[in-house]
C-alpha positions in Angstrom: 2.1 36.3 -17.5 1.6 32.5 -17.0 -1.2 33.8 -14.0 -2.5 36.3 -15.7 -3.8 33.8 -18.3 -4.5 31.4 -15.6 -6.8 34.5 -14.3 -7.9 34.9 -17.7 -8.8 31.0 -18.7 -10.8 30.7 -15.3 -13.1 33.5 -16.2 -13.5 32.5 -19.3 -14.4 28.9 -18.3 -16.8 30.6 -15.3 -18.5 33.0 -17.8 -19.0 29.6 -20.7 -20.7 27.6 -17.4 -22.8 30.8 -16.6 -23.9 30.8 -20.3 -24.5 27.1 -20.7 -26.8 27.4 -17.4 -28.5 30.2 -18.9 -29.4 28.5 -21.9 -30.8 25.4 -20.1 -32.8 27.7 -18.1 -33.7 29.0 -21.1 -34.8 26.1 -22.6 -36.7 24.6 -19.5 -38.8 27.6 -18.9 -39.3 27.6 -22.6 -40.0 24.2 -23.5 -40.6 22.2 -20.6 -42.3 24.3 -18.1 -44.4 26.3 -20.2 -46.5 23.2 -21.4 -46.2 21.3 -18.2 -50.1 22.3 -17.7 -51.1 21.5 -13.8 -54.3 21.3 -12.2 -54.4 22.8 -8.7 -57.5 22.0 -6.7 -58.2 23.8 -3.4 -61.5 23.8 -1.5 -63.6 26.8 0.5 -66.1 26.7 2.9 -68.8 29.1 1.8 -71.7 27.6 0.7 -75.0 26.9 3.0 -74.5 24.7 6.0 -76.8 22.0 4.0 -75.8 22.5 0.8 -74.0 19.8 -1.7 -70.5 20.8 -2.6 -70.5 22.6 -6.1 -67.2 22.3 -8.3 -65.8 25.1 -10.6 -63.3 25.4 -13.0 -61.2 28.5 -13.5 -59.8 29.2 -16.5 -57.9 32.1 -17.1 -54.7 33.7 -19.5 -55.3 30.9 -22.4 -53.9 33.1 -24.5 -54.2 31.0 -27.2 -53.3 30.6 -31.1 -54.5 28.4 -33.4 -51.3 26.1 -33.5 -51.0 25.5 -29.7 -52.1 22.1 -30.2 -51.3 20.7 -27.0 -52.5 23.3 -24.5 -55.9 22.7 -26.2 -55.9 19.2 -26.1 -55.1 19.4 -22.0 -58.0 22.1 -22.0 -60.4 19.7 -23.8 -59.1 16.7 -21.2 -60.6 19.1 -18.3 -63.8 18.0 -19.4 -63.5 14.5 -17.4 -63.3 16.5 -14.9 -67.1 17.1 -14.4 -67.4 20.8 -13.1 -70.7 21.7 -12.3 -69.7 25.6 -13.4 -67.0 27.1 -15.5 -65.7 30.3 -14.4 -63.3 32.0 -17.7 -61.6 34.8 -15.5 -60.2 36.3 -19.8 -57.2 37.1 -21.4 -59.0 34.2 -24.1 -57.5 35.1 -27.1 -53.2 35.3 -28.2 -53.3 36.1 -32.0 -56.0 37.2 -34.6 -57.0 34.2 -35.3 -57.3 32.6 -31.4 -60.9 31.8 -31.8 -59.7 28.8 -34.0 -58.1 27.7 -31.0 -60.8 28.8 -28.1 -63.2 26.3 -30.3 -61.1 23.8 -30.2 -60.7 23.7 -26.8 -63.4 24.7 -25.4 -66.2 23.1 -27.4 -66.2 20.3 -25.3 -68.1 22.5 -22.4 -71.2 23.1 -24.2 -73.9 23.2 -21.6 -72.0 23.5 -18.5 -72.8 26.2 -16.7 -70.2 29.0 -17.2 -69.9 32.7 -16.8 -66.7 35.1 -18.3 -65.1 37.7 -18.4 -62.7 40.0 -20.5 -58.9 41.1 -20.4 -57.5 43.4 -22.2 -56.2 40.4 -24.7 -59.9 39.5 -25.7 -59.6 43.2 -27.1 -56.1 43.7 -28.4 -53.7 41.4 -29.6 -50.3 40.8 -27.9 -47.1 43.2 -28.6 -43.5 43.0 -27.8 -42.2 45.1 -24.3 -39.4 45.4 -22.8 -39.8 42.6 -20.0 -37.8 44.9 -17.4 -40.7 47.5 -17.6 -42.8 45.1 -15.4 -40.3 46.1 -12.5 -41.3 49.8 -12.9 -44.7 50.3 -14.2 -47.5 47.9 -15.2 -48.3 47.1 -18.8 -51.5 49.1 -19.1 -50.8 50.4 -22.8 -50.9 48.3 -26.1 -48.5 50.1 -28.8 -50.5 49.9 -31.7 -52.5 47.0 -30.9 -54.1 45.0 -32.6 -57.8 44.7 -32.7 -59.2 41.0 -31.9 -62.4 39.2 -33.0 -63.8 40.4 -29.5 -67.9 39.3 -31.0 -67.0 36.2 -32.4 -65.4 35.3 -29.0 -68.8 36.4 -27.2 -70.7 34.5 -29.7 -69.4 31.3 -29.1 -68.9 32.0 -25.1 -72.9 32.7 -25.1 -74.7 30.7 -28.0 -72.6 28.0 -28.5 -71.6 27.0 -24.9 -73.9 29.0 -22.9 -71.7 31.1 -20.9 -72.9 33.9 -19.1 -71.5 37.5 -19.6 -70.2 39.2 -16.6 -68.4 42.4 -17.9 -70.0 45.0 -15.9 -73.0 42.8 -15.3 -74.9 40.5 -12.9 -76.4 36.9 -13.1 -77.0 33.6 -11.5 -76.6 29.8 -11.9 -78.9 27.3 -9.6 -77.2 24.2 -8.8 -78.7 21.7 -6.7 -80.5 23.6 -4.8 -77.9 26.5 -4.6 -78.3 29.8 -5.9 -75.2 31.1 -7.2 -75.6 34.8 -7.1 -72.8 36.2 -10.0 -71.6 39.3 -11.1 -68.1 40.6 -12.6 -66.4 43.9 -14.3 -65.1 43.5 -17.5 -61.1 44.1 -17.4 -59.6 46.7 -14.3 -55.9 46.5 -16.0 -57.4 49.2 -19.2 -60.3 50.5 -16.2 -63.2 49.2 -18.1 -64.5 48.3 -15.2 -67.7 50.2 -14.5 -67.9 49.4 -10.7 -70.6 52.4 -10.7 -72.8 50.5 -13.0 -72.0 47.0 -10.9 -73.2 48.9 -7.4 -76.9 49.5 -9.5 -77.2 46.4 -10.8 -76.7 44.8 -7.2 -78.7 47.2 -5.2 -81.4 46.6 -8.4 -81.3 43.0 -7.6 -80.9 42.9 -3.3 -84.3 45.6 -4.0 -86.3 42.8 -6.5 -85.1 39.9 -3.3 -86.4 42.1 -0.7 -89.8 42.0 -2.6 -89.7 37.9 -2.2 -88.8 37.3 1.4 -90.9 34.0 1.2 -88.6 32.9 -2.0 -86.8 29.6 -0.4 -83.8 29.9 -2.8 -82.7 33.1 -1.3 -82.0 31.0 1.9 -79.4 28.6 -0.3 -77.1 31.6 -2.3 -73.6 32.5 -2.2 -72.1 35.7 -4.1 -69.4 35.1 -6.5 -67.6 38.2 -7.9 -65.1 37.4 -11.3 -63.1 39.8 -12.3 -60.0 40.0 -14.7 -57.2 41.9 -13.2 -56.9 41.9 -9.4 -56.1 45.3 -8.6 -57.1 46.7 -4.6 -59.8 49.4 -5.3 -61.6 46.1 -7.5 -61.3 43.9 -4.9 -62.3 46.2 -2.0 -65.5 46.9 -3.9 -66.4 43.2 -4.3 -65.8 42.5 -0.7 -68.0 45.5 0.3 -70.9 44.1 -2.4 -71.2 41.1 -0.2 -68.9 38.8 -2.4 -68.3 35.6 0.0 -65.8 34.0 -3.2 -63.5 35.8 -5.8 -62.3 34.1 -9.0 -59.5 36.7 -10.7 -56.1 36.0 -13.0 -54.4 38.6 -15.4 -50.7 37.9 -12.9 -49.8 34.6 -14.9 -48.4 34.2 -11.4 -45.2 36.2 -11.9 -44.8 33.7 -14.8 -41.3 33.9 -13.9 -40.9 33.2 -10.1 -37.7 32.5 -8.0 -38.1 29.3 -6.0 -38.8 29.4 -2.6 -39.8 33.6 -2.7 -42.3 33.5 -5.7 -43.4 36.1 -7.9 -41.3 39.3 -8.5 -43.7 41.3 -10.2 -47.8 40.8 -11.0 -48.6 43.7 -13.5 -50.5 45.2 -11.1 -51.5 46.4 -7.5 -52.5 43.0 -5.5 -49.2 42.0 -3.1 -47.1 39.6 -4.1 -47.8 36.7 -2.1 -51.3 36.9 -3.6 -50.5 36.6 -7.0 -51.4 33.0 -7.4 -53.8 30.6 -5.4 -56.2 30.6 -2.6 -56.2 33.3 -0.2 -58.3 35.3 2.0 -59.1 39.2 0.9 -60.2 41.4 3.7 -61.7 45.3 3.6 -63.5 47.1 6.1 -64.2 44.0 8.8 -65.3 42.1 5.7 -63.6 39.5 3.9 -63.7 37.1 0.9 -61.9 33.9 -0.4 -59.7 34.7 -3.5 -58.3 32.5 -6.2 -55.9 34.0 -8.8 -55.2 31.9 -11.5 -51.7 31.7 -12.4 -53.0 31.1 -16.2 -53.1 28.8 -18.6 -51.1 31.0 -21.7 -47.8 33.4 -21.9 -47.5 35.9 -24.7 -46.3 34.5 -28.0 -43.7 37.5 -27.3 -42.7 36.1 -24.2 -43.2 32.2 -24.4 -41.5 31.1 -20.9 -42.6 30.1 -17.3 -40.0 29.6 -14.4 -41.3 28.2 -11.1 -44.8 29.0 -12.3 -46.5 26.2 -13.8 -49.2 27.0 -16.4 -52.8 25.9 -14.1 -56.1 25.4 -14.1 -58.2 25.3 -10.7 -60.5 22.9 -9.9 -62.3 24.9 -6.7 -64.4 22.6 -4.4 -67.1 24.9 -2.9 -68.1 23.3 0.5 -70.7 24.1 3.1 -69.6 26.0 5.9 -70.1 23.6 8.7 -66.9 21.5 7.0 -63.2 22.0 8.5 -60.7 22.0 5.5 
């Protein structure tokens, strides 16, 4: 008898410890790590071999409600940072009334040089899931969603800071001397991405360039694809458009990562050791540098991070002669 409660008092002791470290796990990847906001900077050599370097920001997976007070002030501090573009990769907007929040943030970029995109949560607002579904099947459906602000986020993107809309569209922003040739699909994850469209658009614009050979700027361009979520077929369509630099986020990085191995899961089809930071894409003999943002946001459903710090990037664009 006297062991058997021996037995007994041990586990009981070893199941209180297992609990107690569960709850400061908890609590870190709650509290602590979810607002520990981190900028990662990482540099690429794509740009002409004469060209200055050009710095972008990538946002991506704010997420954000209006009371989130502190991840908009570290969002407003980026500012100091100077970027000569801002590239939103979506997933803006975390409740109905986000845009409060977006403004608040963001405000402070008004005419910098930007382009975005959307994820599904610039459409639909977030829902509670089973978090053990990830393991299975990606989070493609919203059950009974519901329906964001979408406009009011577009209007303040474009009129009020300038941003340039890359959802199934094409652009381009000159910086010192560089063309920056642009385009994006609006979001993969819910396959509103009209890569169809995108192939016209670019063949419409390589067909206008071919008409002004004697154009200098055309010597000076790098191609830039931004898209949401970084799923293969996406990505292998970018690198065979001629994109030299991909900007994507939508995996929050695993959000909840084991140390040392990284992400278990990234809600959709890119491998797992790609699911956050630089990287090198390849398809067909061709390849691209890629930079998946971790994020910036969780869910208000699921509000933790575990060795996956919430992140900005700071991407240093450098000619190509540099070693890095």
């Amino acid at each position: 008898m006297a062991a058997s409660m021996s037995t007994g008092g041990r586990l009981g002791t070893a199941a209180a410890v297992v609990a107690g470290l569960g709850a400061l796990t908890l609590g870190y990847a709650s509290i602590v790590e979810r607002n520990a906001f981190t900028l990662r900077r990482v540099t690429a050599p794509v740009l002409p071999p004469d060209a200055e370097p050009i710095t972008v920001l990538h946002l991506s997976d704010l997420h954000m409600a209006p009371w989130q007070r502190r991840k908009q002030a570290w969002l407003r501090s980026l500012a100091d940072l100077q970027p000569d573009v801002v590239i939103n990769t979506g997933d803006n907007l975390g409740h109905e009334q986000g845009i409060d929040g977006i403004r608040a943030a963001l405000s402070v970029f008004a005419g910098v040089p930007g382009a975005f995109v959307h994820g599904s949560n610039d459409y639909y607002g977030p829902s509670a899931k089973n978090p053990f579904k990830y393991f299975v099947q990606t989070s493609s459906k919203h059950v009974s969603p519901t329906t964001l602000d979408t406009a009011a986020l577009e209007r303040f993107f474009m009129d009020e800071l300038g941003w340039m809309d890359l959802n199934n569209a094409v652009g381009e922003i000159s910086i010192r001397g560089t063309r920056l040739d642009l385009f994006g699909v609006d979001d993969p994850h819910k396959h509103f991405d009209r890569l169809d469209t995108l192939t016209a658009l670019i063949d419409e614009r390589l067909d206008a360039e071919t008409l002004e050979t004697d154009d200098p700027s055309l010597a000076h361009t790098v191609t830039i694809g931004v898209m949401h979520a970084p799923y293969r077929r996406v990505l292998d369509a970018f690198v065979t458009q001629g994109a030299q630099f991909i900007f994507a986020g939508h995996t929050h990085g695993g959000q909840v990562c084991v140390p040392g191995y990284g992400a278990l899961v990234t809600n959709c089809d890119i491998p797992r050791q790609q699911a956050k930071g630089l990287s090198v894409w390849r398809h067909a003999l061709r390849s691209a540098y890629l930079n998946v943002s971790a994020g910036i946001g969780t869910s208000i459903y699921a509000p933790v991070r575990f060795a996956c710090r919430p992140e900005a990037s700071l991407v240093t664009l450098l000619p190509r002669r540099t070693v890095v």
